[in-house]
C-alpha positions, 0 to 999 in steps of 0.5 A: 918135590915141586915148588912154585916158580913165582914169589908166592906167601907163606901161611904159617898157622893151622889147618882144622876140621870145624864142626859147627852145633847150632841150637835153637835156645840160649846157653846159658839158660841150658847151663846155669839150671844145672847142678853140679856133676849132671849132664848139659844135653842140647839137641842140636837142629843144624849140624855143620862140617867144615875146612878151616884154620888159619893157614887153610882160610888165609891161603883159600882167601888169597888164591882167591885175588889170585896169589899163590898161597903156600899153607905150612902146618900139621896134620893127622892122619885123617887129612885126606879129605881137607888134602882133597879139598885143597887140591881142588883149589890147586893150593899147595901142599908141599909145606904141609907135614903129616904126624903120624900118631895123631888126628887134625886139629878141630874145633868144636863150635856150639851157637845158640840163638843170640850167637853166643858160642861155646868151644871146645878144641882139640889142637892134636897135629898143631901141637907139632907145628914146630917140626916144619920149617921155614926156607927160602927155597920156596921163594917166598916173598912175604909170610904170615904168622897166624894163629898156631901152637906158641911154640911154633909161632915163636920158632917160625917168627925166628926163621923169617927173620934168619931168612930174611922174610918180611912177615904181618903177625897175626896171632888171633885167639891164640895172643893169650898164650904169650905174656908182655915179653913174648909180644915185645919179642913178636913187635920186635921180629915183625914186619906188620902186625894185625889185631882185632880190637879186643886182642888190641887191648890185650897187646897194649895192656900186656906190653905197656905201649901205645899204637902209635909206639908199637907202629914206629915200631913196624912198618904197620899196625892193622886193627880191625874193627869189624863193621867199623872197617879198621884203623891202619898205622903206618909212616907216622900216619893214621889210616880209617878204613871204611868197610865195605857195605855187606848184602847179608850178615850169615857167618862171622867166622874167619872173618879175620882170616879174610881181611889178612888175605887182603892185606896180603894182597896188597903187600904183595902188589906194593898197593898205598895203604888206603887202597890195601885196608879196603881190599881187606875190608871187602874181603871180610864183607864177602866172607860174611855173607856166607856160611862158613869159612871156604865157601865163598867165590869171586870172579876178580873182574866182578870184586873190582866192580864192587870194590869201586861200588862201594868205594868210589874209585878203581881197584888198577891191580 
């Protein structure tokens, strides 16, 4: 088994196949002009297939600014064509463990017309996230707890800090599986900690602390606020970062997942915080702009040139 030689992050979370129905009508129209126990049909114009999951978005955002990524999840038998896809990006494997008797996690996403979605998710290989296990012999220099099964979650937040790894918590979605004091113990356990508004609000009601609390707390709160950019808390010292002017609006999907690889880069080269916000808030516009959530490309030279585009000054790392 080789490992990388240099420091490199480790993204803890899940690796799916997204398969993408977009309609041409409203959902709920479809749906509310149903009786009971009669079938829903939607004809389905545009079909799309695509590689996603935490871990795989994170990990692809970051080899992207140029970080090595380590991805650590499980997968199904019929990983062979993500497995590809991830060479092809020269993303390592060897965190990634294979179940047996079961398929890869995947999420199945109908849109309709005004954007509204409705899921449906079949964790299968996720559900054994907890079989992997964290070590330092990888040499790894931070980690990201994202978005996995709770059980997992809760075992490799525990590893990092027995292995003494920094690590941002980053639970996404799946913030409503824990309760209060499994937050608290998150709060407790992590380095940084990274929301959005609306799993911001569920933080704070579940926990019954402030930003400001939970910040002296960490060394960093991050809520994302999409088009508003994002609000940073750190050393007593409330950060606004703008976001970063997008050409189009095609796919909001992983865009979270981008702006943690942001945030990750500019832990990883010790960068002050403004600068680390807009990083990540640059991301998230370039993901945006394109369809689904790997599909994006950058020449580092040309994400410097829009970084000091948008904000004013250079990007020296």
């Amino acid at each position: 088994m080789n490992h990388p030689k240099k420091p490199s992050a480790l993204i803890c979370g899940c690796l799916t196949y997204d398969t993408l129905m977009i309609v041409d009508e409203k959902l709920k129209n479809r749906l509310f002009e149903q009786d009971q126990n009669t079938e829903v049909y939607f004809s389905v114009p545009d079909l799309r297939r695509q590689f996603g999951g935490s871990a795989g978005n994170i990990a692809y955002n970051l080899q992207q600014l140029g970080v090595e990524a380590l991805p650590m999840a499980t997968v199904g038998t019929d990983f062979s064509s993500y497995s590809d896809w991830l060479d092809s990006q020269s993303i390592k494997r060897h965190c990634i463990q294979e179940i047996s008797h079961g398929y890869t996690a995947q999420t199945f996403i109908t849109i309709d017309v005004d954007d509204n979605r409705m899921i449906a998710f079949h964790a299968g290989a996720m559900a054994f996230s907890h079989y992997n296990r964290i070590s330092r012999e990888t040499n790894i220099k931070i980690a990201v707890i994202a978005a996995d099964s709770a059980e997992g979650m809760s075992l490799h937040a525990l590893q990092c800090v027995e292995e003494g790894i920094p690590f941002i918590f980053n639970p996404s979605y799946t913030i409503r599986q824990f309760d209060g004091d499994d937050l608290l113990k998150f709060i407790e356990q992590a380095t940084w900690i990274m929301v959005n508004q609306q799993e911001w609000q569920l933080m704070s009601q579940r926990t019954g602390l402030s930003a400001a609390q939970i910040a002296r707390r960490v060394q960093a709160l991050v809520i994302t606020q999409e088009a508003e950019g994002a609000t940073i808390y750190a050393q007593e010292t409330r950060y606004q970062i703008p976001n970063a002017t997008p050409k189009a609006v095609n796919d909001k999907m992983g865009c979270g997942d981008a702006f943690c690889a942001g945030l990750l880069y500019g832990l990883v080269k010790d960068i002050d915080w403004e600068t680390t916000g807009r990083v990540a808030t640059l991301m998230g516009t370039i993901k945006v702009e394109h369809h689904g959530t790997q599909n994006h490309h950058f020449n580092f030279d040309l994400f410097k040139m829009r970084f000091k585009k948008n904000f004013g000054y250079a990007l020296m790392i």
